[in-house]
The first five atom37 places (N, CA, C, CB, O) and aatype in JSON, in Angstrom:
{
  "aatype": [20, 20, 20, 20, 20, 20, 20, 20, 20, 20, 20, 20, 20, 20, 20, 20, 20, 20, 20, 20, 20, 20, 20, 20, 20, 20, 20, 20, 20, 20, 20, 20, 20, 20, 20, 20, 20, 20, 20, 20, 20, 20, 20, 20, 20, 20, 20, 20, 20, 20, 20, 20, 20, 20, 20, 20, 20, 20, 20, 20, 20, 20, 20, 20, 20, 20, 20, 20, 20, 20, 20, 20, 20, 20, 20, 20, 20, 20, 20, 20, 20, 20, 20, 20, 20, 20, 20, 20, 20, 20, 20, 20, 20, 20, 20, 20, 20, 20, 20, 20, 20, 20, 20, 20, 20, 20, 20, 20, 20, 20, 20, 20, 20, 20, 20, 20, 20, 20, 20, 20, 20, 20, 20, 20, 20, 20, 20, 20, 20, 20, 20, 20, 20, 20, 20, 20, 20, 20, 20, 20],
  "atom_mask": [
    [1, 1, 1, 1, 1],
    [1, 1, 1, 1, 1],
    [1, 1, 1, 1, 1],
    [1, 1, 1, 1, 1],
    [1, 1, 1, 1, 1],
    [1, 1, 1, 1, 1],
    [1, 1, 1, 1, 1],
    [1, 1, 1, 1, 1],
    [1, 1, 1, 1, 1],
    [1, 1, 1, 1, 1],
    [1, 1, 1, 1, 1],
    [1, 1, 1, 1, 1],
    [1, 1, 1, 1, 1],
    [1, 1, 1, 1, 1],
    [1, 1, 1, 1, 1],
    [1, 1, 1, 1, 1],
    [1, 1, 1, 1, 1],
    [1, 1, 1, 1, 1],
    [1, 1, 1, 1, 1],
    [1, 1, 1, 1, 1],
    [1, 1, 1, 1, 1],
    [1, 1, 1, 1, 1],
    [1, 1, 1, 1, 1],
    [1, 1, 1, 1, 1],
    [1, 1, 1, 1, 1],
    [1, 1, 1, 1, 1],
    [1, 1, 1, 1, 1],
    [1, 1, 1, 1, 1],
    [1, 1, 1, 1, 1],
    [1, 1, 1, 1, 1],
    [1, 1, 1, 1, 1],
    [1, 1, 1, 1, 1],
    [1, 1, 1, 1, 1],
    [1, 1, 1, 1, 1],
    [1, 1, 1, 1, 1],
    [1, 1, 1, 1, 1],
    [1, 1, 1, 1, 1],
    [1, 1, 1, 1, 1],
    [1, 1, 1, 1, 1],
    [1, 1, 1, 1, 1],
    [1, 1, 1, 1, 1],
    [1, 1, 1, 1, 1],
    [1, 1, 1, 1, 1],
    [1, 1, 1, 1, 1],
    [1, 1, 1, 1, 1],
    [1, 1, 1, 1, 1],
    [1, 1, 1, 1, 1],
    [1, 1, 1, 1, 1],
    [1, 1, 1, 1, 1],
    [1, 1, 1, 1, 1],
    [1, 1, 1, 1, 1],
    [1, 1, 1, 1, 1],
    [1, 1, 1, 1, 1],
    [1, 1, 1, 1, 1],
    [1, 1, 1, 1, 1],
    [1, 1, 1, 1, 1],
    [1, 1, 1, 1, 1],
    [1, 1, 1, 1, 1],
    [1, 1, 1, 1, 1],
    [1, 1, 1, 1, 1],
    [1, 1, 1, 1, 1],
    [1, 1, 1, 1, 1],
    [1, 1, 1, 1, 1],
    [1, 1, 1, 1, 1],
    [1, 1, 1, 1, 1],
    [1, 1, 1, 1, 1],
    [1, 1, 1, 1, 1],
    [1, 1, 1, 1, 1],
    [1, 1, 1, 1, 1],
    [1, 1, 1, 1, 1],
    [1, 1, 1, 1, 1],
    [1, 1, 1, 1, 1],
    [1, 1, 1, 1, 1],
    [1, 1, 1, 1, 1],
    [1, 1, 1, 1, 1],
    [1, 1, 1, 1, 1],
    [1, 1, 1, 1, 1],
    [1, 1, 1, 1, 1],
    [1, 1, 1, 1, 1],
    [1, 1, 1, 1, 1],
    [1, 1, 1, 1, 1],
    [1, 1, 1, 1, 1],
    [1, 1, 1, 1, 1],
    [1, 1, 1, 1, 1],
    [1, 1, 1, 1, 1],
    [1, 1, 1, 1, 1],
    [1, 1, 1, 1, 1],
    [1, 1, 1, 1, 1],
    [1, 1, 1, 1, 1],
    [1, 1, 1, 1, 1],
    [1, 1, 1, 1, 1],
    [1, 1, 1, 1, 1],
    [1, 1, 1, 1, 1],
    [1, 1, 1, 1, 1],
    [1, 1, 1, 1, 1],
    [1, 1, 1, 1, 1],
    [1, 1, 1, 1, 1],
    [1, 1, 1, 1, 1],
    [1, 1, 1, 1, 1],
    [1, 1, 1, 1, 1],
    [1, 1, 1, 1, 1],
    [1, 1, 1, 1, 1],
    [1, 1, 1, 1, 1],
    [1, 1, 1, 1, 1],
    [1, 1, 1, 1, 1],
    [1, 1, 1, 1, 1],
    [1, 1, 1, 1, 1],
    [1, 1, 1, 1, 1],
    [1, 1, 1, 1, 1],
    [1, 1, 1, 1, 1],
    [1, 1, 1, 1, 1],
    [1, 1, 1, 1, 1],
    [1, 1, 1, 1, 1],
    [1, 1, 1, 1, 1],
    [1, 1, 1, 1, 1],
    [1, 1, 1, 1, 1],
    [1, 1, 1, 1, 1],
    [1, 1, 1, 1, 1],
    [1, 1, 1, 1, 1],
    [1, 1, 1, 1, 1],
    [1, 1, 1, 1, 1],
    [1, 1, 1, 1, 1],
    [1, 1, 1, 1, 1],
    [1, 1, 1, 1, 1],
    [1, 1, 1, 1, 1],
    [1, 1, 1, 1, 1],
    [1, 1, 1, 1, 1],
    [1, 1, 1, 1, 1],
    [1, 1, 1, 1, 1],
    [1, 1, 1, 1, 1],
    [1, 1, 1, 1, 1],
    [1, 1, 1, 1, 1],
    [1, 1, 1, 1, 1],
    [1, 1, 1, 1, 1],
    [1, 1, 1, 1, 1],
    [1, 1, 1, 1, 1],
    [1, 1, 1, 1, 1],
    [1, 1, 1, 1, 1],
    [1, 1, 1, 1, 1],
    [1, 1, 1, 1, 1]
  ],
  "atom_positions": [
    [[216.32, 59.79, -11.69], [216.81, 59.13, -12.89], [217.95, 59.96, -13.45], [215.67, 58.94, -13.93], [217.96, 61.19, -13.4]],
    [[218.84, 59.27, -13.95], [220.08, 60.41, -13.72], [220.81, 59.6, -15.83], [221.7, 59.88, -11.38], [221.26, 58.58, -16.34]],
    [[220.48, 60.73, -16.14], [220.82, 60.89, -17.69], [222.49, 60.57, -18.12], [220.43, 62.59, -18.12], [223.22, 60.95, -17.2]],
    [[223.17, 60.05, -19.13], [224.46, 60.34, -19.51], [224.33, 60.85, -20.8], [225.37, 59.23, -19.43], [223.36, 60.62, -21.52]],
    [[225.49, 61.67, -21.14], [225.34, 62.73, -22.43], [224.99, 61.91, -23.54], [226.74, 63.6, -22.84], [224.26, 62.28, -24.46]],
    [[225.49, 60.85, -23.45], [225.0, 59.87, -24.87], [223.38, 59.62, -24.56], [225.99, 58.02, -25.0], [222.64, 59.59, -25.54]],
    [[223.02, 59.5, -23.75], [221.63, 59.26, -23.39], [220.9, 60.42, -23.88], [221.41, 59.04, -21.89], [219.92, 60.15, -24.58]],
    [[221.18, 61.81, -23.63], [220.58, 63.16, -23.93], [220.39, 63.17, -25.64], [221.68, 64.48, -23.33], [219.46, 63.4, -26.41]],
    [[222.0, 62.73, -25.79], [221.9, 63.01, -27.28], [220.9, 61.88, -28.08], [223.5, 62.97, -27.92], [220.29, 62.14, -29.11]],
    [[220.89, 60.9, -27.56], [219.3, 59.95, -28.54], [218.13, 60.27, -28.12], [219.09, 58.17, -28.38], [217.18, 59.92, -28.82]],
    [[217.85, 61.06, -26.77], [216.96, 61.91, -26.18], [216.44, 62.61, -27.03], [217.4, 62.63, -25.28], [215.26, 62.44, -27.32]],
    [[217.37, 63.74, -27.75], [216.86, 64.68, -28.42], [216.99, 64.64, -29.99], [217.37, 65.75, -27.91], [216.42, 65.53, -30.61]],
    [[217.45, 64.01, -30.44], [218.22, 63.48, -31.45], [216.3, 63.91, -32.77], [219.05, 61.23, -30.91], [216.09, 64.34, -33.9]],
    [[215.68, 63.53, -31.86], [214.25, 63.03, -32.68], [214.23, 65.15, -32.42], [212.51, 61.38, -31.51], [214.4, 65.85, -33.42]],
    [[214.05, 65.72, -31.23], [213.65, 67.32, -31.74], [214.76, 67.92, -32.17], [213.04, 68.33, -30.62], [214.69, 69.14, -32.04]],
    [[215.65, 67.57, -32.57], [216.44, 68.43, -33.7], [216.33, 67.91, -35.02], [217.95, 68.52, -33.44], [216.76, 68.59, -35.94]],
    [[215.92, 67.0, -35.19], [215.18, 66.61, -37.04], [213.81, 67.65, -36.93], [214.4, 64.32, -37.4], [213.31, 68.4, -37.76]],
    [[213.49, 67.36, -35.62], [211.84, 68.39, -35.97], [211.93, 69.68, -36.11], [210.66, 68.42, -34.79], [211.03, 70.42, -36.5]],
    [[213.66, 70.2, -35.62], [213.21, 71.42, -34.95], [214.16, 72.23, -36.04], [213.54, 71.58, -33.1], [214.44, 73.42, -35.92]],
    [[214.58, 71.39, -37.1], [215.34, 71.79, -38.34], [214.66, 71.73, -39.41], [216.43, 71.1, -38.59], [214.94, 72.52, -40.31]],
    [[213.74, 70.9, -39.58], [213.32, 70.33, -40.84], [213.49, 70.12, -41.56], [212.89, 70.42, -41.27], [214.23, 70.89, -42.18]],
    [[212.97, 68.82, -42.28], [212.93, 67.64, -42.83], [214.43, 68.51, -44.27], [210.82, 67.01, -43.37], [215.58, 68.15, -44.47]],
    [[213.86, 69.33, -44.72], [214.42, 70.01, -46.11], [216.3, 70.25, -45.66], [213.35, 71.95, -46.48], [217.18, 70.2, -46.52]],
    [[216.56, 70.49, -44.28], [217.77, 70.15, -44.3], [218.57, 68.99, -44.16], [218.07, 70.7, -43.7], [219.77, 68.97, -43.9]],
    [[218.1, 68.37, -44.3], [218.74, 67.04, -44.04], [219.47, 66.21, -42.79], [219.54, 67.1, -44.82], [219.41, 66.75, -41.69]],
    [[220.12, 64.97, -42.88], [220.16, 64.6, -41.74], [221.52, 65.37, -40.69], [220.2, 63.1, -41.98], [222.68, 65.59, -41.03]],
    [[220.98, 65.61, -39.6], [221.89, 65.95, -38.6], [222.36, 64.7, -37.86], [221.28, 66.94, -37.69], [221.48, 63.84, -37.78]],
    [[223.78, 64.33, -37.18], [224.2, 63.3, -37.07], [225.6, 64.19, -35.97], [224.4, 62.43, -38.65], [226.58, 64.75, -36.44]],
    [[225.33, 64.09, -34.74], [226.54, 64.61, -34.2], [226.42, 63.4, -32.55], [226.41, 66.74, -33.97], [225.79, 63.34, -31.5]],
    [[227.26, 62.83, -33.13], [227.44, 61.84, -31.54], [228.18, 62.62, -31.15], [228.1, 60.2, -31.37], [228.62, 63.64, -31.69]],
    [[228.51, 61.87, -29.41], [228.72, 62.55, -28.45], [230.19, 62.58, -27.86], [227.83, 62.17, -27.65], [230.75, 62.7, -26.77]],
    [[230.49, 62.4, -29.27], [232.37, 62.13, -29.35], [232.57, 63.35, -29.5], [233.26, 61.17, -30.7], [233.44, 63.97, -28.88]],
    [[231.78, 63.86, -30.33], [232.27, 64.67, -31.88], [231.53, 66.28, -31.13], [231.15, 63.79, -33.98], [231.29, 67.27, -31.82]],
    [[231.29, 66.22, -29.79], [230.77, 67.38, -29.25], [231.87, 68.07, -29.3], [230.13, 67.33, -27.96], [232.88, 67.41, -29.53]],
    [[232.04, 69.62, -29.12], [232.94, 70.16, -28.54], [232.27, 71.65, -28.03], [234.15, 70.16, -29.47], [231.54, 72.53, -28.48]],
    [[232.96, 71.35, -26.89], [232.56, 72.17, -25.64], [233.63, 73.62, -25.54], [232.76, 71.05, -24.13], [234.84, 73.7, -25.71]],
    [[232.72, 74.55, -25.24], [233.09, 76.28, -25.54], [232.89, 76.74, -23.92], [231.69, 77.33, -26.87], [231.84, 76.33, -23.45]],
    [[233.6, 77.39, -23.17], [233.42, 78.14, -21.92], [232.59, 79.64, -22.43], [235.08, 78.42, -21.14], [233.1, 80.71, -22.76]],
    [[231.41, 79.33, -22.37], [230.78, 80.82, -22.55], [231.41, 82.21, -21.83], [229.32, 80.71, -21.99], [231.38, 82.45, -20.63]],
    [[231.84, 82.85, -22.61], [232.86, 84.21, -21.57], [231.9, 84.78, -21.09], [233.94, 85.53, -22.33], [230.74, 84.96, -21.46]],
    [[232.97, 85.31, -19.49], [232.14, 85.8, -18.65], [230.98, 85.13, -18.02], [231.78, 86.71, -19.18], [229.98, 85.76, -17.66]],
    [[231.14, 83.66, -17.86], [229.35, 82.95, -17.21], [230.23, 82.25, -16.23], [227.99, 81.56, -18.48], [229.58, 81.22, -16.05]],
    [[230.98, 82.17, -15.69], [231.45, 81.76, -14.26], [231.43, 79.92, -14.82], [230.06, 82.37, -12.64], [230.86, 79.18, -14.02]],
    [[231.88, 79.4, -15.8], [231.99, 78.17, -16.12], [230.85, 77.43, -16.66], [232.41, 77.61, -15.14], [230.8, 76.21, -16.52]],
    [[229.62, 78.27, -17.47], [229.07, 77.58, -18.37], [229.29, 77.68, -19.91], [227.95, 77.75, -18.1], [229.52, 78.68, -20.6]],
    [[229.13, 75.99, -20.37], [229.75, 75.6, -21.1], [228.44, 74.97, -22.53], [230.74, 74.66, -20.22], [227.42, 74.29, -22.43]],
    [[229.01, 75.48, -23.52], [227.81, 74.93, -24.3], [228.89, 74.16, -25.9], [226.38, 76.65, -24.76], [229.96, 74.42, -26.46]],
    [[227.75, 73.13, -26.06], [228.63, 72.38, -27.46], [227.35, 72.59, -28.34], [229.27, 70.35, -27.34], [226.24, 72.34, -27.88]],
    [[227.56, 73.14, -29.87], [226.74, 73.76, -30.32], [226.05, 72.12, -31.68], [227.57, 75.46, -30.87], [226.81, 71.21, -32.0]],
    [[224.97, 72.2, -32.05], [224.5, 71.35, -32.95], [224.07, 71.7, -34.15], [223.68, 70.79, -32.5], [223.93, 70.74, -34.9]],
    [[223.81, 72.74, -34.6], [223.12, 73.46, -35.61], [223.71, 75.05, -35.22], [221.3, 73.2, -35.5], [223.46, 75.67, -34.19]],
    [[224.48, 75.46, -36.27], [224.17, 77.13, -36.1], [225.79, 76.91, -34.74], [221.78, 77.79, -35.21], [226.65, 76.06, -34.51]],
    [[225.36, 78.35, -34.15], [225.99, 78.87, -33.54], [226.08, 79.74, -31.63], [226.04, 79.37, -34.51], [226.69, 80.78, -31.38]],
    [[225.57, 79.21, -31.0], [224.97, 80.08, -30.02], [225.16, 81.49, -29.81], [225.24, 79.64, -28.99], [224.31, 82.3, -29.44]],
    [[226.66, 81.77, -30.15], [227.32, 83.08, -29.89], [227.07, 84.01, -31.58], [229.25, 82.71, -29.37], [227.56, 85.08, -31.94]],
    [[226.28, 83.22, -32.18], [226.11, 84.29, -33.94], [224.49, 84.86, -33.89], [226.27, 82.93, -35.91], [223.92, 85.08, -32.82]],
    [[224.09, 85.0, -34.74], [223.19, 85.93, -35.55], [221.63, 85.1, -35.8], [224.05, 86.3, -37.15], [220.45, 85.44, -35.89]],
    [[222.4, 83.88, -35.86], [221.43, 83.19, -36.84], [220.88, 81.99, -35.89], [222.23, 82.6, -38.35], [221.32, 81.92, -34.74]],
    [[219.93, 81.06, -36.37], [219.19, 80.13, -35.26], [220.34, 79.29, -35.09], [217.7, 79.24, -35.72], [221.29, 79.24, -35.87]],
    [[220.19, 78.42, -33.66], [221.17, 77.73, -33.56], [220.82, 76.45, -32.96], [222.08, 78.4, -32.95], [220.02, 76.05, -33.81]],
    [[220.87, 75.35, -31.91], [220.25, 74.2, -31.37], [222.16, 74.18, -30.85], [219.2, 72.77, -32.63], [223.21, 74.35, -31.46]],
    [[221.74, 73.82, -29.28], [223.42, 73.69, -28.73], [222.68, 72.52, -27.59], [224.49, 75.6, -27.83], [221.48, 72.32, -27.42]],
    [[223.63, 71.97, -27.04], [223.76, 71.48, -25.57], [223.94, 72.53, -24.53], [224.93, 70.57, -25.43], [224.43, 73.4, -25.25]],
    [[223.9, 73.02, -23.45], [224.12, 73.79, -22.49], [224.73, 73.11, -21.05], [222.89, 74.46, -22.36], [223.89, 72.92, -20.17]],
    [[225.83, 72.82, -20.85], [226.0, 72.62, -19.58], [226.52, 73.65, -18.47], [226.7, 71.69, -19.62], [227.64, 74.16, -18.46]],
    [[225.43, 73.87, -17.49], [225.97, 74.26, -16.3], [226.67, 73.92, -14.8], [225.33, 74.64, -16.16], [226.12, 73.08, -14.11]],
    [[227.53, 74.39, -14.45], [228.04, 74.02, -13.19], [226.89, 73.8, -12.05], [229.04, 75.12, -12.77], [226.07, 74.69, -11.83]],
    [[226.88, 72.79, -11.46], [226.05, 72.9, -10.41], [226.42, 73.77, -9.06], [225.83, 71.61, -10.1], [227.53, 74.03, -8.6]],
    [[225.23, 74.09, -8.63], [225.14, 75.62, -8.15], [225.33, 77.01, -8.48], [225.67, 75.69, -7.44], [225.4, 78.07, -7.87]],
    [[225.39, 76.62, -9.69], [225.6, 78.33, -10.3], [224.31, 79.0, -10.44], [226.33, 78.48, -11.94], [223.29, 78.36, -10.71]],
    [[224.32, 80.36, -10.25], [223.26, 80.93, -9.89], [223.64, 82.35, -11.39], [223.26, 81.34, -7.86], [224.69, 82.94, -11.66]],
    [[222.66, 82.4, -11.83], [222.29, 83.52, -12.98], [221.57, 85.03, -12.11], [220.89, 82.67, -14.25], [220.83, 85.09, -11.14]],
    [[222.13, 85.98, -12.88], [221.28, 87.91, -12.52], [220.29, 87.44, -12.83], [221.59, 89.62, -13.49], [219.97, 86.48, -13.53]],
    [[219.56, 88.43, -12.05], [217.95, 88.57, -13.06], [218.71, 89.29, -14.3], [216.29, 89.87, -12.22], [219.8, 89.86, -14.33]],
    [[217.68, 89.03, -15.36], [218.16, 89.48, -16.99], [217.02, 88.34, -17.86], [220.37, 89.03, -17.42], [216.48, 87.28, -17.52]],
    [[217.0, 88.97, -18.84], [215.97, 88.35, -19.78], [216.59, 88.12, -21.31], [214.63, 89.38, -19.86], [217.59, 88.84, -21.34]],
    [[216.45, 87.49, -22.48], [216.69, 87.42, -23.45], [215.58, 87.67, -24.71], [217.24, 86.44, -23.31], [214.44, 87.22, -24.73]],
    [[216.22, 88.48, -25.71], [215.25, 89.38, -26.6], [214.49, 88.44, -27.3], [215.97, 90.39, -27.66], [213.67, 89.08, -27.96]],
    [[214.29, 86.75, -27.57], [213.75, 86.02, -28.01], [213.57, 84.62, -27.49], [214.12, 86.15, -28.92], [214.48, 84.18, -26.78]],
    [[212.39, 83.74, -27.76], [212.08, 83.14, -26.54], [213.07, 81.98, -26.94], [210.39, 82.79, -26.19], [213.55, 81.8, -28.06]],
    [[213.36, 81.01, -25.46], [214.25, 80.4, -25.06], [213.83, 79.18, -24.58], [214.87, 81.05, -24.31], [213.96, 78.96, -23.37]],
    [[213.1, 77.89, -25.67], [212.81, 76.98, -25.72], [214.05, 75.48, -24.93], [212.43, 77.17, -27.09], [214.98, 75.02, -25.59]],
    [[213.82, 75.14, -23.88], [215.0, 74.75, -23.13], [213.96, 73.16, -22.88], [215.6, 76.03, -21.52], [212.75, 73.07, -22.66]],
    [[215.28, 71.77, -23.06], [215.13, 71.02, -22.53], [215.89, 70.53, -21.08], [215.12, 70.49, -23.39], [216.95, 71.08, -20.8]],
    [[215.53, 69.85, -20.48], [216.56, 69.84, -18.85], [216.9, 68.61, -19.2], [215.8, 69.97, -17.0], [215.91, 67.92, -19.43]],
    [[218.31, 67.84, -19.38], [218.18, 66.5, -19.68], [218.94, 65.94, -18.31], [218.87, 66.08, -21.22], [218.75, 64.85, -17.76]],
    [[219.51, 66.6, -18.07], [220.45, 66.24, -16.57], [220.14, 67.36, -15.45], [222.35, 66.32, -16.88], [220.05, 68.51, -15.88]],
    [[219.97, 67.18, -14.14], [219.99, 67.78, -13.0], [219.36, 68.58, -12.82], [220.82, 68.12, -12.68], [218.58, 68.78, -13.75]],
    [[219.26, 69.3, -11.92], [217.41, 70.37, -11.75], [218.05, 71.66, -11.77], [216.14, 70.24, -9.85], [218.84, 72.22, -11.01]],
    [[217.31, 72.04, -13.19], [217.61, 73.59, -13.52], [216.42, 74.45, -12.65], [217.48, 73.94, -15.4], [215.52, 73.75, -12.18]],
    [[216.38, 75.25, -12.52], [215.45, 76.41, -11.77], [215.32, 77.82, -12.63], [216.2, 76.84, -10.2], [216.03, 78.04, -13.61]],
    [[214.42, 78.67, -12.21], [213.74, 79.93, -12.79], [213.05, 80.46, -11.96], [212.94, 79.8, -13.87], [212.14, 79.74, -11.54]],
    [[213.13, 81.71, -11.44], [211.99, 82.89, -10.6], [211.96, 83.71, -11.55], [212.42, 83.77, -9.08], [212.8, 84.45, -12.05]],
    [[210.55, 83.41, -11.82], [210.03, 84.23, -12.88], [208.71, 84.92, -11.44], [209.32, 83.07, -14.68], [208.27, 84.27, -10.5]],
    [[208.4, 86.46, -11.81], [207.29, 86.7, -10.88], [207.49, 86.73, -9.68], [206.39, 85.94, -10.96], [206.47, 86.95, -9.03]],
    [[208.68, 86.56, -8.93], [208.8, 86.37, -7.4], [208.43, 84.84, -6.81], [207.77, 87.47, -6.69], [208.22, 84.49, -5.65]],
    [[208.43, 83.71, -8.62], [207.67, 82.39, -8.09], [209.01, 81.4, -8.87], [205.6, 82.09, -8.84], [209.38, 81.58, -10.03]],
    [[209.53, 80.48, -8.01], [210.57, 79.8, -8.0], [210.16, 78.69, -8.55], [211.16, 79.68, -6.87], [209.43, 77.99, -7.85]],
    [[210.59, 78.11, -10.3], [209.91, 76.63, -10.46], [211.29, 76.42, -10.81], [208.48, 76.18, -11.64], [212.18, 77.11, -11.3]],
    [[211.11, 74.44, -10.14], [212.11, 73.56, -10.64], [212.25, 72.72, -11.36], [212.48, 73.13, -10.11], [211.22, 72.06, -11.37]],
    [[213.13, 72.25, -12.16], [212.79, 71.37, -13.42], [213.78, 70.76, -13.68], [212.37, 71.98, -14.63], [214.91, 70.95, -14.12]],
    [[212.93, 69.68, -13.19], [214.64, 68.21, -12.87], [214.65, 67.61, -14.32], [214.24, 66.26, -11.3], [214.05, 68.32, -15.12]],
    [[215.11, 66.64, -14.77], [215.94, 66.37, -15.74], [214.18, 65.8, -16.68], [217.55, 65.06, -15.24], [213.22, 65.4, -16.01]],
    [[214.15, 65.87, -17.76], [212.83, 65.42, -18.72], [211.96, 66.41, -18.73], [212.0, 64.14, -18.27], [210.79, 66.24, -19.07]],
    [[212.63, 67.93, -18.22], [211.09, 68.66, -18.33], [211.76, 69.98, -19.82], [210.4, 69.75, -16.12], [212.76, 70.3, -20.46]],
    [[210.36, 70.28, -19.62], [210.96, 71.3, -20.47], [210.2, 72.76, -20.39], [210.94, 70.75, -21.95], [208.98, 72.76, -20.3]],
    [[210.94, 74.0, -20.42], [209.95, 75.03, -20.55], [210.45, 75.67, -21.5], [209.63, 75.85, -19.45], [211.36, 75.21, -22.19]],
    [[209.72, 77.26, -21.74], [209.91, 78.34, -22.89], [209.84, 79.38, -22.46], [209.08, 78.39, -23.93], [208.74, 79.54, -21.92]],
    [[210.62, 80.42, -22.38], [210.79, 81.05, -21.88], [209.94, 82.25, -23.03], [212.12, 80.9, -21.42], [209.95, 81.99, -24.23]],
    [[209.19, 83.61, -22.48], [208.68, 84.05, -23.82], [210.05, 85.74, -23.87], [206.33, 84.47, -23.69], [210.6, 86.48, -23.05]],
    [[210.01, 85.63, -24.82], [210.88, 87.17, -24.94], [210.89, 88.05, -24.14], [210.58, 87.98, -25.88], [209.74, 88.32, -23.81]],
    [[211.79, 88.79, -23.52], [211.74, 89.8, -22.84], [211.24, 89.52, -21.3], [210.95, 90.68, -23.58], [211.01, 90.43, -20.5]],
    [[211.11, 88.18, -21.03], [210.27, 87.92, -19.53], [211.85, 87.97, -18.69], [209.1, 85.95, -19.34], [212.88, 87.38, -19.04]],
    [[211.66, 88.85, -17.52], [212.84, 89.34, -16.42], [212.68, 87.8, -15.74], [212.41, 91.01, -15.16], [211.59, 87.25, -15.87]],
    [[213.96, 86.99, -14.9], [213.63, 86.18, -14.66], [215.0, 85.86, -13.87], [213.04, 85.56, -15.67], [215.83, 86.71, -14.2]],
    [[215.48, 85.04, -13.03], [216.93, 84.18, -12.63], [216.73, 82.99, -13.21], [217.3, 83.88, -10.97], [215.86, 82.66, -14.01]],
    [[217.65, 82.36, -12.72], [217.84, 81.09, -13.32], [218.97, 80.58, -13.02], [217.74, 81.07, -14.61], [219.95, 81.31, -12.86]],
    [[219.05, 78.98, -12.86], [220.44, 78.68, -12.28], [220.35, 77.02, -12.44], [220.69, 79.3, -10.51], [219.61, 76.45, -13.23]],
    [[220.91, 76.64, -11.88], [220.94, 75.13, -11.54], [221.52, 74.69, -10.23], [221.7, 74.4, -12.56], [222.65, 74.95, -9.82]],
    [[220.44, 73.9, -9.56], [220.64, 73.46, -8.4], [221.56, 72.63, -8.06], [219.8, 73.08, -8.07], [221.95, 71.67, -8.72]],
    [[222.11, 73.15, -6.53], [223.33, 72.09, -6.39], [223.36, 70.78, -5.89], [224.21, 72.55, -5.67], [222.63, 70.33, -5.01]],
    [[224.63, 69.95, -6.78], [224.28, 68.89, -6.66], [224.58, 67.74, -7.57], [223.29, 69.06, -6.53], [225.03, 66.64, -7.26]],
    [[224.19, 68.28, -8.92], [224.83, 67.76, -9.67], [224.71, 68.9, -10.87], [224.4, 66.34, -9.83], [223.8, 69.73, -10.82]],
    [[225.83, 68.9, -12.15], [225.62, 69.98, -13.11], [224.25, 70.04, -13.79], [226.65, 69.89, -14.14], [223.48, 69.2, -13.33]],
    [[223.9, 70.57, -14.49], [222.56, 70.68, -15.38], [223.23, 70.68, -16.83], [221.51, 72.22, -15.05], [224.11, 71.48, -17.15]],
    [[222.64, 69.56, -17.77], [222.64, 69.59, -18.86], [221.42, 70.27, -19.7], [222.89, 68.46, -19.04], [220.44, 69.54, -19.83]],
    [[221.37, 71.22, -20.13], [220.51, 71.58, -21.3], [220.41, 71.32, -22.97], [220.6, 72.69, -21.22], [221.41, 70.89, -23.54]],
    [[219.25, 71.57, -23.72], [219.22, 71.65, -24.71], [218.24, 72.6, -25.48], [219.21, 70.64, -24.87], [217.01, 72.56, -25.51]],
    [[218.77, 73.14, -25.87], [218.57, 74.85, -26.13], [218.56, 75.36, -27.65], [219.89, 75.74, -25.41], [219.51, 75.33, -28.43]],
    [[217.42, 75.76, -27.86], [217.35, 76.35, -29.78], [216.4, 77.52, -29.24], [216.33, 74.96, -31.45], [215.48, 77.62, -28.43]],
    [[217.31, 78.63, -30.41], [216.28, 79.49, -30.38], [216.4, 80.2, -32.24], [216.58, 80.71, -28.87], [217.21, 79.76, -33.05]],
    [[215.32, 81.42, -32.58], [215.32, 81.56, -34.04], [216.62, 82.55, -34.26], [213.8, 82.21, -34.65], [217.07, 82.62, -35.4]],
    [[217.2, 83.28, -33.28], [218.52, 83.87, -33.43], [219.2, 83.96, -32.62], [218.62, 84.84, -33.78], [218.64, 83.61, -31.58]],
    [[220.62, 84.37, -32.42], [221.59, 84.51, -31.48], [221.03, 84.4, -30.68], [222.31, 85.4, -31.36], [219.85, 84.74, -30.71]],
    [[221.77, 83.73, -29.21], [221.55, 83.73, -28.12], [222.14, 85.49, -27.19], [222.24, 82.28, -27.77], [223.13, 86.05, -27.67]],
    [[221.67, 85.92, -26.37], [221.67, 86.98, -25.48], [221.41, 87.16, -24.13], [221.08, 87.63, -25.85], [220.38, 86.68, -23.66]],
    [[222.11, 87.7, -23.53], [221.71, 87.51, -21.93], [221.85, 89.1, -21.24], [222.98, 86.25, -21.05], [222.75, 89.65, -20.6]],
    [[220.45, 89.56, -21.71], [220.46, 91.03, -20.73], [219.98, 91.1, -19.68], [219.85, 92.11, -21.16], [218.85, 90.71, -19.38]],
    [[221.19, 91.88, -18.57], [221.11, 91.86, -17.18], [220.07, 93.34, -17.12], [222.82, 91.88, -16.34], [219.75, 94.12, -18.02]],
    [[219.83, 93.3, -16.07], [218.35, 94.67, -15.46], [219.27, 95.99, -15.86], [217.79, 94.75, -13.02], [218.83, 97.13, -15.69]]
  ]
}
């Protein structure tokens, strides 16, 4: 089943009211009004942010798109990393154990867990990604 970004965005549209709450009010970003950032230094992944900031301090809720076949270091991030897959099969070896997670799944990553990660080739991987502060990516 193969997702389009307008599709992702009414996808998730319902966990970013949940995942903001109710006291901030309505969030409203169609998929015109995205705009897309080349994360420096990630070999062409690209994130459009919804709340907050990915690259600041503070919580944020972004889109994540990756190039298909791009492959991530092992490296872990200092807080956990609640990820939806809305397009193409993202991957993770966590443990020496390889899981895949094609488009509707979702995992969480917990703090500090060493891990790869990438997206399989084939087609890009769309994500959707909040965490309670800046995003970080420490290599071993």
């Amino acid at each position: 089943m193969k997702f389009s970004i307008a599709a992702a965005v009414l996808a998730t549209s319902s966990l970013i009211a949940c995942a903001a709450g109710a006291a901030d009010g309505l969030v409203s970003v169609p998929v015109s009004q995205l705009k897309w950032t080349e994360l420096a230094g990630s070999g062409g992944i690209k994130y459009a942010n919804v709340r907050g900031d990915l690259t600041g301090q503070n919580p944020y809720e972004a889109f994540v798109l990756f190039p298909a076949g791009r492959d991530n270091p092992t490296h872990h991030h200092s807080k956990s990393l609640p990820t939806v897959v809305i397009q193409g099969t993202f991957y993770a070896v966590i443990d020496g154990k390889r899981t895949e997670y094609p488009a509707g799944s979702f995992y969480d990553l917990p703090a500090g867990k060493i891990h790869e990660s990438g997206c399989v080739a084939g087609m890009d991987c769309l994500l959707y990604q909040y965490q309670s502060s800046g995003f970080d990516f420490v290599t071993k």
